[in-house]
Residue, then its C-alpha position, 0 to 999 in steps of 0.5 A: x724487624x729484622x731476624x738478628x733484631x728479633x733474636x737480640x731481643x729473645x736473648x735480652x729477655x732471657x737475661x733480664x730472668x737471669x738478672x732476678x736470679x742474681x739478685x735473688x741468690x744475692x738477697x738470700x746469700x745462696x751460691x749454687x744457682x740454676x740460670x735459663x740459657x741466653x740464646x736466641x730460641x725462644x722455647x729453650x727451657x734449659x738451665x745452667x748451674x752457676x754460682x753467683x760469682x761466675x755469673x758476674x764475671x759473665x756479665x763483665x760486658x753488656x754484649x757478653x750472654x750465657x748460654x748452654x754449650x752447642x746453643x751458640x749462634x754463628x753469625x751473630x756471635x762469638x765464642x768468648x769462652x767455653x766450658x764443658x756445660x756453657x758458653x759465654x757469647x759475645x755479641x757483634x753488629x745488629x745484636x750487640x747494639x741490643x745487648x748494650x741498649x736493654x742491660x740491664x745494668x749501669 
């Protein structure tokens, strides 16, 4: 398996925990929401406060991925949009392929 394959799927397993997040703030109408960082580094144990609305507009795209500012990856992804606190990613090559067969959603 490839590095950018292996780091596709960290980033894939990250967000599948993001999913139940959503859903759970969903079931329980909260709005404020602690999210894990999407990026490649398997010990990343770092948060990003969202709410369930801008969560969503992260995941308008099967390649787009949350993760902390200064957890971007070059090479395998490119900044979309940037905020004092985190970054939506898009993915390219190897990774989007990842990112699009493991979303979670239709």
């Amino acid at each position: 398996m490839s590095r950018d394959r292996r780091r596709a799927e960290n980033e894939a397993a990250f967000r599948a925990i993001n999913e139940s997040i959503a859903a759970l703030g969903r079931r329980y109408g909260t709005q404020a929401l602690e999210f894990v960082c999407e990026c490649s580094d398997p010990d990343c144990t770092e948060r990003v406060s969202l709410t369930g609305a801008a969560y969503e507009r992260v995941r308008a795209e099967a390649t787009y991925f949350l993760v902390v500012t200064g957890h971007e990856a070059a090479g395998i992804e490119r900044v979309v949009r940037r905020e004092p606190t985190f970054s939506i990613v898009e993915k390219g090559g190897e990774a989007a392929e990842v990112a699009a067969s493991t979303d979670p959603r239709p």
